[in-house]
Backbone as JSON Lines, residues from 0, in Angstrom:
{"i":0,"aa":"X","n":[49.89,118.69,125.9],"ca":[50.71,118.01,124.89],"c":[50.17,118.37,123.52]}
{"i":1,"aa":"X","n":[50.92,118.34,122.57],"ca":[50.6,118.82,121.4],"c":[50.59,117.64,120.41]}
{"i":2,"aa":"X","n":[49.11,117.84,119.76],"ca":[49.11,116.93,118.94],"c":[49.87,116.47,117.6]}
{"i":3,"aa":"X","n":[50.55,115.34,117.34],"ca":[51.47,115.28,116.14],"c":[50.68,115.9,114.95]}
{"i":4,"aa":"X","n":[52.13,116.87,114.46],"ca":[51.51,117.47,112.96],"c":[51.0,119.06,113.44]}
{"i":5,"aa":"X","n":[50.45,118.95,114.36],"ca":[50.01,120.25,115.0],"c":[50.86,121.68,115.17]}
{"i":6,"aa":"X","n":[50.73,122.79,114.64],"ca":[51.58,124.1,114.92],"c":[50.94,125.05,116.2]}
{"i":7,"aa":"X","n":[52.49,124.88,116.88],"ca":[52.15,125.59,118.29],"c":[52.52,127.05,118.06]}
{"i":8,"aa":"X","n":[51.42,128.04,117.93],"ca":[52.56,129.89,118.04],"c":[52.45,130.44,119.61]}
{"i":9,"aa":"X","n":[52.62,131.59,119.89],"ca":[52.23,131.82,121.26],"c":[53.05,133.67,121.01]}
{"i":10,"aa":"X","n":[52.34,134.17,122.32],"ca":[52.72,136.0,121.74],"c":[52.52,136.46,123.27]}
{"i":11,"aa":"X","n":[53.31,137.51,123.39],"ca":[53.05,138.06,124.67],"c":[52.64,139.45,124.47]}
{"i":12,"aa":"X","n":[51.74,140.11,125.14],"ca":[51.68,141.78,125.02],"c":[51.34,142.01,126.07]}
{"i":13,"aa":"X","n":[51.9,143.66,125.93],"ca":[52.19,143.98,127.18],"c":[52.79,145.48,127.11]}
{"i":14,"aa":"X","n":[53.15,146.16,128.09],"ca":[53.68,147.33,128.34],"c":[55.7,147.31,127.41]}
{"i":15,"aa":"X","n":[55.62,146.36,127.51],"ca":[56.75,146.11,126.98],"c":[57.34,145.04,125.82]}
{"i":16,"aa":"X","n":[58.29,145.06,124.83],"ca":[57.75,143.9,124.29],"c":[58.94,142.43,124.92]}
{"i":17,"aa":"X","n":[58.18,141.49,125.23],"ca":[59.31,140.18,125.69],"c":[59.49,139.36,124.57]}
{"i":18,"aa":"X","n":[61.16,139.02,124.45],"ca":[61.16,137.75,124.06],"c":[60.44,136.19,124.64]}
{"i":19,"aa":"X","n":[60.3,135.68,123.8],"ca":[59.56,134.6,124.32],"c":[60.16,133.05,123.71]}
{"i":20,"aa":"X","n":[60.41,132.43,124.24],"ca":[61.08,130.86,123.53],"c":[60.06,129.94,123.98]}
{"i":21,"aa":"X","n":[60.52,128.7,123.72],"ca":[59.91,127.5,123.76],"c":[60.27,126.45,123.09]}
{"i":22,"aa":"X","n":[60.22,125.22,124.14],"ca":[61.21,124.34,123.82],"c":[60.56,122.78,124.66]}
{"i":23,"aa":"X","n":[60.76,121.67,123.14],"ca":[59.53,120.44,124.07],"c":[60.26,120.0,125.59]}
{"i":24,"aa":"X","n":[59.48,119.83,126.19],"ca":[59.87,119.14,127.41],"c":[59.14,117.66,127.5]}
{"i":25,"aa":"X","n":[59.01,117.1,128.34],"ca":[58.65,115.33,128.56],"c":[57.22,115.49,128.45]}
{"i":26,"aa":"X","n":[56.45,116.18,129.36],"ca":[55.25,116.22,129.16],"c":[54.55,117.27,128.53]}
{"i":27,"aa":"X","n":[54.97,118.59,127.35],"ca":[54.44,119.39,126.94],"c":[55.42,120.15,126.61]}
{"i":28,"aa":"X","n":[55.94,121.39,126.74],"ca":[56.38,122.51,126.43],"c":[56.88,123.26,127.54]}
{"i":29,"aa":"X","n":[57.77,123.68,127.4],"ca":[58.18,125.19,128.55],"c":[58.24,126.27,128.13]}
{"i":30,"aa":"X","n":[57.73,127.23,128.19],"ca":[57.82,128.64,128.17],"c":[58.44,129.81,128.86]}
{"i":31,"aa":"X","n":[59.7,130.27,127.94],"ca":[60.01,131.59,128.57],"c":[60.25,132.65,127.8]}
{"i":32,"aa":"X","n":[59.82,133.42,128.74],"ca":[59.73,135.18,128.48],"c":[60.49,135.92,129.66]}
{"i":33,"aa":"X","n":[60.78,137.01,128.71],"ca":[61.58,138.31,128.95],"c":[61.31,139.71,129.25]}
{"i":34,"aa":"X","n":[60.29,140.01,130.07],"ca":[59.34,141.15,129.93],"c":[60.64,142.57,130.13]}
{"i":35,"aa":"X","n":[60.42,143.31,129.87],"ca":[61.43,144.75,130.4],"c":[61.14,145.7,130.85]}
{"i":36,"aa":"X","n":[59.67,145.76,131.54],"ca":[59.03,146.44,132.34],"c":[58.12,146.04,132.89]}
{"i":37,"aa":"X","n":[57.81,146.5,134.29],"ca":[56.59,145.9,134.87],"c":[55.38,146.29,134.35]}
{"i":38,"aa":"X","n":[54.63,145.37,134.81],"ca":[52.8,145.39,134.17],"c":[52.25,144.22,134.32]}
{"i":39,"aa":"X","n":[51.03,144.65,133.54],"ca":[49.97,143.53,133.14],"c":[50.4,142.95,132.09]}
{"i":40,"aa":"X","n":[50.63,141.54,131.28],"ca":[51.02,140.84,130.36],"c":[49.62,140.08,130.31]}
{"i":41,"aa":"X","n":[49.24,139.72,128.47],"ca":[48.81,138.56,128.47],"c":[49.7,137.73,127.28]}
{"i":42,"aa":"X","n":[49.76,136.18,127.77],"ca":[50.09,135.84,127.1],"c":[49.64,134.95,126.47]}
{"i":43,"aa":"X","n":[49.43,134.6,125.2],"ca":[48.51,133.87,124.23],"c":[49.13,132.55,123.81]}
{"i":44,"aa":"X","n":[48.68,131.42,123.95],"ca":[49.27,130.02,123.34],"c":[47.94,129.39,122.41]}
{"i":45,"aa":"X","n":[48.6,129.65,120.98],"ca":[47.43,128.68,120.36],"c":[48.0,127.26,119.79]}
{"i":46,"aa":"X","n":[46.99,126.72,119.63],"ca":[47.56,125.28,118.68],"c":[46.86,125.34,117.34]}
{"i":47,"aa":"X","n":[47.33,125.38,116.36],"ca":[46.75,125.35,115.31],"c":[45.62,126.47,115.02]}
{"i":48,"aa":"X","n":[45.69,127.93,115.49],"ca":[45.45,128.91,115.45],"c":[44.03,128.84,116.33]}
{"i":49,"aa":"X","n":[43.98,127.88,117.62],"ca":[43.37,128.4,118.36],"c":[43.89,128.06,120.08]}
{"i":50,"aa":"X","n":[42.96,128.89,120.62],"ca":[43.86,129.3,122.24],"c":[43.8,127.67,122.79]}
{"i":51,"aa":"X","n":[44.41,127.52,123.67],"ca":[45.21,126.1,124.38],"c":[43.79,126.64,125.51]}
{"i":52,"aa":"X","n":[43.71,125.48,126.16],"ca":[42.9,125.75,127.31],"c":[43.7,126.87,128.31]}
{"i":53,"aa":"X","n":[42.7,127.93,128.82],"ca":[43.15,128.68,129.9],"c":[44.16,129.94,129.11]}
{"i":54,"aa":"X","n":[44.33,129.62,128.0],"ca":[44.49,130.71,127.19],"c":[43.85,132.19,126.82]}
{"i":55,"aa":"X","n":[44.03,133.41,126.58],"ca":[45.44,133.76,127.19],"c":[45.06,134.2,128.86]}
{"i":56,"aa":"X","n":[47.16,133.63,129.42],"ca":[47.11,133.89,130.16],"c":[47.31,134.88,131.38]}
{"i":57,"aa":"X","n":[46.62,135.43,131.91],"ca":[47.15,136.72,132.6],"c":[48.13,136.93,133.78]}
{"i":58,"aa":"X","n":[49.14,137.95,133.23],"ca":[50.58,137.68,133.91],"c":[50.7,139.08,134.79]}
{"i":59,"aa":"X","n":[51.18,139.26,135.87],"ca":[51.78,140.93,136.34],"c":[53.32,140.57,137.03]}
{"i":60,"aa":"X","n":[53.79,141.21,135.92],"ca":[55.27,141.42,136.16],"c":[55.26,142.58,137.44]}
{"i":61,"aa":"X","n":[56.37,142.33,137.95],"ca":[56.5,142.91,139.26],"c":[57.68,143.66,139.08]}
{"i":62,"aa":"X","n":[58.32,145.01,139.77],"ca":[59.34,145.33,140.07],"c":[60.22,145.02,141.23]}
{"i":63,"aa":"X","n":[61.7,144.55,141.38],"ca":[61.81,144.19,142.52],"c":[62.94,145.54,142.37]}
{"i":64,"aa":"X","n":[63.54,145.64,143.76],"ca":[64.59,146.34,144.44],"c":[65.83,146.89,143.1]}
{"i":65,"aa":"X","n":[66.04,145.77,142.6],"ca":[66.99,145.56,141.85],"c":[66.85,146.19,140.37]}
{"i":66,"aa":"X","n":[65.15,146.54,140.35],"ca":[65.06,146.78,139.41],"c":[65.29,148.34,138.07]}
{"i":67,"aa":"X","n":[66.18,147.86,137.34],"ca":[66.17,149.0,136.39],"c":[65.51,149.03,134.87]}
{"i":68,"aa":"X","n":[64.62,150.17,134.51],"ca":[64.0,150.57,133.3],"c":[64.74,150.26,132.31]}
{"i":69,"aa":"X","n":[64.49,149.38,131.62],"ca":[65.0,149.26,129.83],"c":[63.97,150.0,129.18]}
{"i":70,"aa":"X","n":[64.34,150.48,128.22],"ca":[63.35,150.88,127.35],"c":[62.14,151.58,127.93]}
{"i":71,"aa":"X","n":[62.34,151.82,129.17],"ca":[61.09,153.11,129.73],"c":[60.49,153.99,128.66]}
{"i":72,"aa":"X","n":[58.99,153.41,129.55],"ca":[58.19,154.93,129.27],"c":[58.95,156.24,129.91]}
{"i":73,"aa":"X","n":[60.1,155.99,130.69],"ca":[60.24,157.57,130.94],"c":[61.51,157.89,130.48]}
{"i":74,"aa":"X","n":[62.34,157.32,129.85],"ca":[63.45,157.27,129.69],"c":[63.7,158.2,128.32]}
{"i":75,"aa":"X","n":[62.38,158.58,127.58],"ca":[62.65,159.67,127.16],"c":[62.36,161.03,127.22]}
{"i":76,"aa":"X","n":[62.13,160.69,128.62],"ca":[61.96,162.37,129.44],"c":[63.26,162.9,130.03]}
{"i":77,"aa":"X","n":[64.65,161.69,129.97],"ca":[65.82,162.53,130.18],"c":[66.56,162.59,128.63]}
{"i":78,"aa":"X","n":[65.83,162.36,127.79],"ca":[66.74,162.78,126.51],"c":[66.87,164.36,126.68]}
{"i":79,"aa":"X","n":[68.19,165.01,125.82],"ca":[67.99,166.43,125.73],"c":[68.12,166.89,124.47]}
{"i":80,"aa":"X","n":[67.2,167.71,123.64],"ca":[67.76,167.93,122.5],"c":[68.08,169.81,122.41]}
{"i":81,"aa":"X","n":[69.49,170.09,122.2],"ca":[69.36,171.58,122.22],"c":[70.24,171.93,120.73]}
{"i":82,"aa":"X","n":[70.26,173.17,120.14],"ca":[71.45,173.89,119.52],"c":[70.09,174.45,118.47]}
{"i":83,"aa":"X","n":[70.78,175.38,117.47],"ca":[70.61,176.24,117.27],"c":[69.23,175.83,115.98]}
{"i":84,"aa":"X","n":[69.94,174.67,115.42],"ca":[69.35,174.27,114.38],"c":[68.03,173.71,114.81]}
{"i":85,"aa":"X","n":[67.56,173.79,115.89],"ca":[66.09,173.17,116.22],"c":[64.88,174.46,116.73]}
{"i":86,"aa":"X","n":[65.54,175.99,116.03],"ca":[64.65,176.81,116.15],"c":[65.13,177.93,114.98]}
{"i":87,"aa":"X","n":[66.12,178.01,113.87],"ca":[66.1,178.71,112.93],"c":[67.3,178.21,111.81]}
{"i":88,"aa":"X","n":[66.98,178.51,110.7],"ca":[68.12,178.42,109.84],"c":[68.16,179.16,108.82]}
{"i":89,"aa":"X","n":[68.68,179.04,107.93],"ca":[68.96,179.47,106.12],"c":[69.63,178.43,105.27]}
{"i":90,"aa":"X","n":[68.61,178.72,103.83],"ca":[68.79,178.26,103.35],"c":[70.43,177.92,103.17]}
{"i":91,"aa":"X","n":[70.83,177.24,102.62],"ca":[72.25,176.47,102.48],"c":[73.38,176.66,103.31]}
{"i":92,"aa":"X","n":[72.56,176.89,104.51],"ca":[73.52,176.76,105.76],"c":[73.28,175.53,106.21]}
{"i":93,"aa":"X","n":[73.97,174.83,106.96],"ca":[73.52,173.59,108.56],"c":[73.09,174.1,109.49]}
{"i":94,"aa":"X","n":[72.04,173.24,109.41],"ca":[71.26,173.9,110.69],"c":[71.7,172.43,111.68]}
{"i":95,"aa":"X","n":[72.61,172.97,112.65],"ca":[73.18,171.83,113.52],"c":[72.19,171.94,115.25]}
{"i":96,"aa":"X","n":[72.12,170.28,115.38],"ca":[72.09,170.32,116.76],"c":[72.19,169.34,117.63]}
{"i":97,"aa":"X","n":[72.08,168.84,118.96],"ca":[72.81,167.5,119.15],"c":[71.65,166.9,120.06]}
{"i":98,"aa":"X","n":[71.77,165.71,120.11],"ca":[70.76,165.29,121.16],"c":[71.17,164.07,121.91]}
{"i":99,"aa":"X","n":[71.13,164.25,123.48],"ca":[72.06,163.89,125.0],"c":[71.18,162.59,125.2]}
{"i":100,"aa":"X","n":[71.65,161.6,125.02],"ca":[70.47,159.78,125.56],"c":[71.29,159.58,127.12]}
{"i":101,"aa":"X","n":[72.61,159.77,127.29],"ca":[73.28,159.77,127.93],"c":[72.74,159.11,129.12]}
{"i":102,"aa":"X","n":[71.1,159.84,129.67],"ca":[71.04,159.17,131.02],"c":[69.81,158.71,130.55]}
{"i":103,"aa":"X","n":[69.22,158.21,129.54],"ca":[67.98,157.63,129.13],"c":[68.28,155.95,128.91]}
{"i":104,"aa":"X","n":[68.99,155.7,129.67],"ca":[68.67,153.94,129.27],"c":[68.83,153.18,128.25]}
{"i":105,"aa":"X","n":[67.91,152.37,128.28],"ca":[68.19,151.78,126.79],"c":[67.1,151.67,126.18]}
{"i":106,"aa":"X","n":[67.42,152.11,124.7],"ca":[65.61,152.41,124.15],"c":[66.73,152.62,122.42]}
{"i":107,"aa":"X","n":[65.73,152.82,121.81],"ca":[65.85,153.34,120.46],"c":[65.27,154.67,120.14]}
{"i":108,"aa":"X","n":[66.79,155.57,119.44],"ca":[66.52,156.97,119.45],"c":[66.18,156.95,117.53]}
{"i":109,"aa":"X","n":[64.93,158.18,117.49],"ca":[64.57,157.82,116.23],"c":[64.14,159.21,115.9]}
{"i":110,"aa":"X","n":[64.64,159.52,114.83],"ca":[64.6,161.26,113.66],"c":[63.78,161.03,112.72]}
{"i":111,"aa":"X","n":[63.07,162.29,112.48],"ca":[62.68,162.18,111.25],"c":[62.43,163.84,110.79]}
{"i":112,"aa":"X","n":[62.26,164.17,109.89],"ca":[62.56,165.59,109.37],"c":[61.63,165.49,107.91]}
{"i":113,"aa":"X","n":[60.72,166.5,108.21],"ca":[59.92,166.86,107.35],"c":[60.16,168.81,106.56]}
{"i":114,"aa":"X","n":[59.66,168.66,105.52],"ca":[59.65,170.17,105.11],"c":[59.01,170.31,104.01]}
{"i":115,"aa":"X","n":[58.84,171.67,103.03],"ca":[59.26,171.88,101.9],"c":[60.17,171.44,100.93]}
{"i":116,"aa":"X","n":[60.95,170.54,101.32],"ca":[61.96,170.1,100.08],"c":[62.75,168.67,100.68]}
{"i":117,"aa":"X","n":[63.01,167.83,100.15],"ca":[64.11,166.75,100.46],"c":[64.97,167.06,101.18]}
{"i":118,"aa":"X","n":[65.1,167.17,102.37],"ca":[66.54,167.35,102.76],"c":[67.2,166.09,103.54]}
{"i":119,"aa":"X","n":[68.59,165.83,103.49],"ca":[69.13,165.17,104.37],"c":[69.66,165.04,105.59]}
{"i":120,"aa":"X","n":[69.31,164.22,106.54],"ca":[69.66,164.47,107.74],"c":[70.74,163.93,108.08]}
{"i":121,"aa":"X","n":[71.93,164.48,108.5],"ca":[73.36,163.66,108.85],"c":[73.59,163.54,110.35]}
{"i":122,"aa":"X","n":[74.3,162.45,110.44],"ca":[74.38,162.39,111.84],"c":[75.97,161.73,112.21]}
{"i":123,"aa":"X","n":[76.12,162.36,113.29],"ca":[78.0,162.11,114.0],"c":[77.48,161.73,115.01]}
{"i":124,"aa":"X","n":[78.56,161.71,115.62],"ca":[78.59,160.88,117.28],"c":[79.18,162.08,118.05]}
{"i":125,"aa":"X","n":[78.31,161.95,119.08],"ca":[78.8,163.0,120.03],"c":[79.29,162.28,121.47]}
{"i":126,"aa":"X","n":[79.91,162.85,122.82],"ca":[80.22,162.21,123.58],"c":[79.18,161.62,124.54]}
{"i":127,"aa":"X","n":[77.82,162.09,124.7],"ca":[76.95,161.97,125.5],"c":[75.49,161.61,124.32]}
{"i":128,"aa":"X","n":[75.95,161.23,123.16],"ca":[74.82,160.89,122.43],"c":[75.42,161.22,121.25]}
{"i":129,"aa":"X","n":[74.42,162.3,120.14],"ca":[74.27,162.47,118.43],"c":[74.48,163.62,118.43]}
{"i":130,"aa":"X","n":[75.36,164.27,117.15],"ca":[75.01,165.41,116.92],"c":[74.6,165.18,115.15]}
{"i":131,"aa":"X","n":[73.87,166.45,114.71],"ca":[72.84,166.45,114.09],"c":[73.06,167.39,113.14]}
{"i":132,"aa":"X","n":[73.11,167.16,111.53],"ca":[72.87,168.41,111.05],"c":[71.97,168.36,109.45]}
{"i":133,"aa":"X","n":[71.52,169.38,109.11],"ca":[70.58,169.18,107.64],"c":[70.71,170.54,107.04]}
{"i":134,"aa":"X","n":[71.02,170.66,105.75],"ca":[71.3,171.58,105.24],"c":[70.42,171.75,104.29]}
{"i":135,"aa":"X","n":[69.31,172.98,104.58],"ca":[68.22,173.58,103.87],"c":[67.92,173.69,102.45]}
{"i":136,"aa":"X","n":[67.59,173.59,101.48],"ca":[67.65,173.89,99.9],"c":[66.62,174.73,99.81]}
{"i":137,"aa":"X","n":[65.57,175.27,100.44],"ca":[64.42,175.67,100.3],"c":[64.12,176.2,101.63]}
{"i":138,"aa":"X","n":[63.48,177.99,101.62],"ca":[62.62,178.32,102.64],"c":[61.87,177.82,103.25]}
{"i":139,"aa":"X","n":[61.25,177.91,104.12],"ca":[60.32,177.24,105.0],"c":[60.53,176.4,106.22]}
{"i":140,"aa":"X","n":[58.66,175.98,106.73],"ca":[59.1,175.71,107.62],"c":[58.95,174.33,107.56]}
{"i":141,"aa":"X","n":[60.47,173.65,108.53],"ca":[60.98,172.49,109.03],"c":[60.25,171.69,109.76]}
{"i":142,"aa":"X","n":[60.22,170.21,109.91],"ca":[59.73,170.13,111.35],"c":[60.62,168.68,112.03]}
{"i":143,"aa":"X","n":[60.96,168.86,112.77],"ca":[62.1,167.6,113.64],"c":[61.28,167.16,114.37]}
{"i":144,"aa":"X","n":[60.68,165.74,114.38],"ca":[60.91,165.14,115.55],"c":[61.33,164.34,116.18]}
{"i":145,"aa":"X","n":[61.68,164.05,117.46],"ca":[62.53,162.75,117.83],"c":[61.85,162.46,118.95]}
{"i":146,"aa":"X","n":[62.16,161.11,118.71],"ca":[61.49,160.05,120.13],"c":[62.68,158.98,120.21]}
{"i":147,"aa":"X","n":[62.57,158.82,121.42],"ca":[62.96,157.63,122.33],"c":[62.32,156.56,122.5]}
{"i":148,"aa":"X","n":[62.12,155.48,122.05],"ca":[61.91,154.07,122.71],"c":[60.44,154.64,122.14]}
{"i":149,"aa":"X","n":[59.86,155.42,121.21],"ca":[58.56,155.38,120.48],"c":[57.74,156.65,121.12]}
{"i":150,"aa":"X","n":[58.3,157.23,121.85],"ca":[57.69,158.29,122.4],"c":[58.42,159.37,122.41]}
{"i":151,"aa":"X","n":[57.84,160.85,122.06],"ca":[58.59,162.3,121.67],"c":[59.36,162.65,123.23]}
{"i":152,"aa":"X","n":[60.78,162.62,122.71],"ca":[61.6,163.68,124.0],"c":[60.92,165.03,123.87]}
{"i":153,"aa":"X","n":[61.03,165.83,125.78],"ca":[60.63,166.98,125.62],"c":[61.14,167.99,124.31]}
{"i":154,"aa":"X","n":[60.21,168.92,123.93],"ca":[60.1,169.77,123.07],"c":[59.62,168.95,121.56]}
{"i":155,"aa":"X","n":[59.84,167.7,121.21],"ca":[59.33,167.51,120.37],"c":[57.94,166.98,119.56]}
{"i":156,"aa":"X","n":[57.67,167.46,118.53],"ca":[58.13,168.17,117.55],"c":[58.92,169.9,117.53]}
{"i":157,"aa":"X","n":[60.12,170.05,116.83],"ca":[60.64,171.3,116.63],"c":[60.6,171.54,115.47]}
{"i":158,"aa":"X","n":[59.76,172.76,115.37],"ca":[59.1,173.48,114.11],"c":[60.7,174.6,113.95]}
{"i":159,"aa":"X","n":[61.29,174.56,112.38],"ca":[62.76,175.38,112.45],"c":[61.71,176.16,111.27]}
{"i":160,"aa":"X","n":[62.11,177.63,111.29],"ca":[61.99,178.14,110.09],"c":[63.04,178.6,109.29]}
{"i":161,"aa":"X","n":[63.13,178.25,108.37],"ca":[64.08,178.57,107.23],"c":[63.78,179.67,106.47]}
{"i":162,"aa":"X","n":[64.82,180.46,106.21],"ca":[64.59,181.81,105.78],"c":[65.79,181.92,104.27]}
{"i":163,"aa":"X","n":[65.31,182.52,103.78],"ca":[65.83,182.83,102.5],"c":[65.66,184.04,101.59]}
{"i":164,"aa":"X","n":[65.8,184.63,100.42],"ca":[65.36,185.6,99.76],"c":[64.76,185.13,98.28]}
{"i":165,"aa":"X","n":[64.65,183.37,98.63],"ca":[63.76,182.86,97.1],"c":[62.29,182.95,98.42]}
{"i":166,"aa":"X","n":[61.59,182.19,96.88],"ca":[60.27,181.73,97.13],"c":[60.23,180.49,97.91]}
{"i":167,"aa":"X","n":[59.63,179.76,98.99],"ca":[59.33,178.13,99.28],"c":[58.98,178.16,98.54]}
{"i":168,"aa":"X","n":[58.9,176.44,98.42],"ca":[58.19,175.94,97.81],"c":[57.39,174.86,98.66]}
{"i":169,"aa":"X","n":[55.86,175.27,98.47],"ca":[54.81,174.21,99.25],"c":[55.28,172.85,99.22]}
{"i":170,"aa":"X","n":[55.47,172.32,98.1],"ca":[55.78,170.35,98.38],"c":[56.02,169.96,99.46]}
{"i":171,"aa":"X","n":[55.35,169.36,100.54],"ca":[56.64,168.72,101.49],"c":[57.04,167.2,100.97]}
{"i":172,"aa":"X","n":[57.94,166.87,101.81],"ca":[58.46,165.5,101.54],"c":[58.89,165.07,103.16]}
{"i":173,"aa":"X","n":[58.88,163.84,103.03],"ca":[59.5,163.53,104.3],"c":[61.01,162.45,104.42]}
{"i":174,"aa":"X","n":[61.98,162.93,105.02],"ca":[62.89,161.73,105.25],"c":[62.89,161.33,106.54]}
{"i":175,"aa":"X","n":[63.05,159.96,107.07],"ca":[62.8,159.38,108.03],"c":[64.71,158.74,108.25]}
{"i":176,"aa":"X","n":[64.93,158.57,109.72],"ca":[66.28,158.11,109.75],"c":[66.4,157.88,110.78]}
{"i":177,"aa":"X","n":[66.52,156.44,111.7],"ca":[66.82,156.19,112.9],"c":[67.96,155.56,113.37]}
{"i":178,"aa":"X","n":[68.54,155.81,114.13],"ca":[69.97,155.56,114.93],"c":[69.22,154.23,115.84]}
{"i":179,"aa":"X","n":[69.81,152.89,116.02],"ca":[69.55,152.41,117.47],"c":[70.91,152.83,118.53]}
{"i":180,"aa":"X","n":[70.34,153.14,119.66],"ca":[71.73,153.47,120.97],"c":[70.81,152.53,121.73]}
{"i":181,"aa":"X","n":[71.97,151.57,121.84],"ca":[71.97,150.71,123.09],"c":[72.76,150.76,124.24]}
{"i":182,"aa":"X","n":[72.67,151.77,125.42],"ca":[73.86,151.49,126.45],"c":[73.32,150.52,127.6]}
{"i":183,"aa":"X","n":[74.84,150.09,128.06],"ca":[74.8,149.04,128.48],"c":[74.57,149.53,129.72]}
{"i":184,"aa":"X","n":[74.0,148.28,130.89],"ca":[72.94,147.97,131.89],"c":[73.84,148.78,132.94]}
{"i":185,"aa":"X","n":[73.75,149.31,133.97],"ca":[74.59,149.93,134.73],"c":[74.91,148.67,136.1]}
């Protein structure tokens, strides 16, 4: 039971991250969580920024039969990223290319594009995911990478070189730009 006046927080970690609620009941509190992958969990209840007795507590989520990967660790090993623009370009061309989530679950797909110069990264919708394009201002070399749910799909980072008949220019800069794709549970 929690003492009047008293602030209850509480946190779960873990392989995955869970929602977590809580809500008074007659004799104390109930707690629920949402884990989205199996593992080891601990979960922490303090009162007034310290642990509750038996705090934290250690949890192992289980997989049953039924069970499908949200947000997998592997789910961005079926991303695909291919086309042309993720191994050469020129300057003030598009360097286009698309990338397939299609059978990766549900996770958050996330770009970012570094170089020699500011560039912008645009993005459309494709039928099986994104397509992709950034149009060069400056020689040199590019670098893409993308991850899934916080971790690089195969091949990435993709180093593009940009070719031109000026000079690069050393500066890099970075733009960062993430899409969330959420598909739904099968």
């Amino acid at each position: 039971q929690k003492p009047e006046g008293s602030e209850l927080s509480m946190n779960i970690k873990g392989p995955s991250k869970a929602v977590i609620t809580s809500r008074p009941v007659e004799n104390g509190f109930k707690v629920d969580y949402l884990p989205t992958e199996p593992g080891d969990y601990k979960l922490n209840i303090m009162c007034d920024g310290e642990h509750v007795p038996g705090s934290p507590f250690a949890i192992k989520v289980l997989a049953n039969a039924n069970y499908k990967s949200v947000g997998n660790a592997s789910g961005h090993s079926k991303c695909v990223a291919r086309g042309p623009g993720l191994q050469r370009g020129e300057v003030g061309k598009a360097c286009l290319f698309s990338v397939d989530v299609s059978n990766a679950g549900h996770g958050k797909l996330a770009l970012s594009l570094t170089g020699p110069a500011k560039t912008d990264l645009a993005k459309g919708n494709a039928s099986a995911g994104f397509d992709y394009q950034f149009v060069p201002k400056v020689a040199g070399e590019y670098v893409v990478r993308i991850t899934f749910s916080d971790v690089d799909i195969p091949g990435s980072p993709f180093t593009i070189q940009v070719s031109s008949d000026g000079a690069a220019n050393p500066a890099a800069s970075a733009v960062k730009q993430e899409s969330n794709r959420v598909r739904p549970a099968a």
